[in-house]
DODO-161245 format. One record per residue: residue in one letter; y, x, z of N, C-alpha, C in turn. Coordinates in steps of 0.001 Angstrom, whole numbers, padded with zeros to 6 digits, always signed. Atoms other than C-alpha are relative to their C-alpha. Layout:
REM residues N
aYXZYXZYXZ/...
//
This chain:
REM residues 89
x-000594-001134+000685-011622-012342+005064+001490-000250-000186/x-000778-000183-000005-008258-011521+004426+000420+000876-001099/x-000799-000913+000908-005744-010472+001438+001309+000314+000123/x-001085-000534-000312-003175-008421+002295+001018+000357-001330/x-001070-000470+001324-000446-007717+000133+001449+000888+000781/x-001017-000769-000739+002441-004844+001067+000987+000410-001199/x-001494-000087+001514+005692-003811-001089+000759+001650+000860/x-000663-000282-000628+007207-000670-000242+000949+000389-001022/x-001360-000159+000870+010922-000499-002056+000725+001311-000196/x-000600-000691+000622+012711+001950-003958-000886+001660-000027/x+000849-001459-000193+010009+004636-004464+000854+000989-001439/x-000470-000590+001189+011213+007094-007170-000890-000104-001180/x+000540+000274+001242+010756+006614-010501-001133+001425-000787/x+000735-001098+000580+009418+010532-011133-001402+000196+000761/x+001287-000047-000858+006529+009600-008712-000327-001081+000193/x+000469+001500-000157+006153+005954-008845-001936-000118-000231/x+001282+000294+000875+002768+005861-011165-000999+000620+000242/x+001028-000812-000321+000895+008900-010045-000147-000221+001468/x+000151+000065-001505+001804+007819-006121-001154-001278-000188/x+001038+001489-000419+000039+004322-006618-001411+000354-000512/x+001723-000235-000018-003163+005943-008138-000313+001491+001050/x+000690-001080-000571-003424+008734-005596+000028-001159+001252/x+000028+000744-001271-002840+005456-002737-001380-000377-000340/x+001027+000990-000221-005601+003445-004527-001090+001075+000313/x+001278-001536-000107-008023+007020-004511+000092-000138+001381/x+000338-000495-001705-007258+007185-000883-001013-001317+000523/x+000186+001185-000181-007947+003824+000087-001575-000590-000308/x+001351+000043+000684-011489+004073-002117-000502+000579+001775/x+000802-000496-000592-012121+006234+001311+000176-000581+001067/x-000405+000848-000486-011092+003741+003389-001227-000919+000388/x+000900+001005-000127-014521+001550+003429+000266-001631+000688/x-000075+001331-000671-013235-001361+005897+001189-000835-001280/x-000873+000018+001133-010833-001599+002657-000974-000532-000741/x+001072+000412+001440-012377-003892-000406+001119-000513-001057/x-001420+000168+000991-010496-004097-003719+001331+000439+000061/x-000925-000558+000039-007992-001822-002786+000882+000341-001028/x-000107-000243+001018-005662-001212-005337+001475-000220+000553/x-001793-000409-000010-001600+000217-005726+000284+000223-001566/x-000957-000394+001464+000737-000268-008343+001459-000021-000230/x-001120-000367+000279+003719+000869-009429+001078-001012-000584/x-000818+001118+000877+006376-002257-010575+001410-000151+001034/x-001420+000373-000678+009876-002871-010099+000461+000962+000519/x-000823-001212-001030+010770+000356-008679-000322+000165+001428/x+001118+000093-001398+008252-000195-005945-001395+000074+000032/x+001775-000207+000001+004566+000550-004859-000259-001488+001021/x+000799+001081-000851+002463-002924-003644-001446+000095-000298/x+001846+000719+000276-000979-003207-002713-000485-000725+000478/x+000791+001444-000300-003326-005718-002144-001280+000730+000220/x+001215-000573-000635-006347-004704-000251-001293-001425+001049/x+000792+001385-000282-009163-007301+001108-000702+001035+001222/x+000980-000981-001125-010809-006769+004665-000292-001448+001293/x+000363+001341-000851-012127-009176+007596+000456+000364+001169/x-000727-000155-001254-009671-008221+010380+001125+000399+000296/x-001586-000545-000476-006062-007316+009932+000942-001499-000354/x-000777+001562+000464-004763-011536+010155+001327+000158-000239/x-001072+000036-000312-001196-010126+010553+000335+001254-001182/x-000281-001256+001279-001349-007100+007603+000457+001285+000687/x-000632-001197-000336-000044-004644+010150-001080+001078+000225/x+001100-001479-000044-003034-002456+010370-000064+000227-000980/x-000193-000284+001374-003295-002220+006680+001573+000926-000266/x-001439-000547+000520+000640-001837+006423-000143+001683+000685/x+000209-001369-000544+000077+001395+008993-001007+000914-000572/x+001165-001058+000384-002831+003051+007163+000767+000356-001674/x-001157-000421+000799-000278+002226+003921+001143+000935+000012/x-000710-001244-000657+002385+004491+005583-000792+000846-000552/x+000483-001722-000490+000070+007414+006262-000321-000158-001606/x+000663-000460+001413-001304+007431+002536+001306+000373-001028/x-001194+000014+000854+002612+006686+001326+000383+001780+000403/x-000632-001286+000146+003616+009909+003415-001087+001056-000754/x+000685-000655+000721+000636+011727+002276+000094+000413-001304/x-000462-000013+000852+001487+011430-000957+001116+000332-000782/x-001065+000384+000780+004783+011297-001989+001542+000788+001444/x-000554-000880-001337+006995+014250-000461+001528-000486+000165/x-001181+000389-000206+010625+012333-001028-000150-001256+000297/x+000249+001654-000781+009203+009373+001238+001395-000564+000159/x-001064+000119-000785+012687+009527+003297+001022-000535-000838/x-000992+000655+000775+014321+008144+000000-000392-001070-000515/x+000320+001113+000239+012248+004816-000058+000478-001039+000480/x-000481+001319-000784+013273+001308+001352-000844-000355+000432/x+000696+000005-001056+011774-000411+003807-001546-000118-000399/x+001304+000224+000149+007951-000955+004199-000629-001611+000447/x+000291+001272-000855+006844-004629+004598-001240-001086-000434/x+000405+000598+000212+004487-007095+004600+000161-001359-000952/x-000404+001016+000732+004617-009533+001539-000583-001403+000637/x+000507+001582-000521+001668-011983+002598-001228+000698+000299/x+000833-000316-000364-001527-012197+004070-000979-001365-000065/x+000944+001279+000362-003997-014968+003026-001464+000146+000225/x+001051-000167-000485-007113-015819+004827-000688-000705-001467/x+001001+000635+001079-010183-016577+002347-001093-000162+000538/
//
């Protein structure tokens, strides 16, 4: 298994809190997803999501995207999107 962890920087503050619980809601529909979960800190959304096949976080980080644009209609004023860490268990 695998714990991913992602950061994406400078989300806005008038959508920070309600973006990271409409990511972790998505993510619930997600199934290859376990312990999914987004939160709002620092002026950034990170989640940490558990699964037995993304060793490198970039399939996670890409399904992160689509839920970030989904969500959150002044994406185009965030900083970048990146992989913090990824720890096998």
């Amino acid at each position: 298994m695998y714990r991913v962890v992602l950061r994406i920087e400078s989300v806005p503050p008038d959508v920070g809190s309600e973006a990271a619980a409409d990511i972790t809601d998505g993510f619930k529909q997600r199934p290859w997803h376990q312990k999914a979960i987004c939160s709002y800190v620092d002026g950034g959304l990170t989640l940490t999501s558990e699964n037995d096949f993304d060793e490198n976080g970039l399939a996670t980080l890409d399904e992160f995207s689509d839920e970030y644009c989904a969500n959150i209609v002044q994406y185009e004023n965030s900083g970048g999107l990146s992989v913090v860490s990824v720890e096998s268990f």
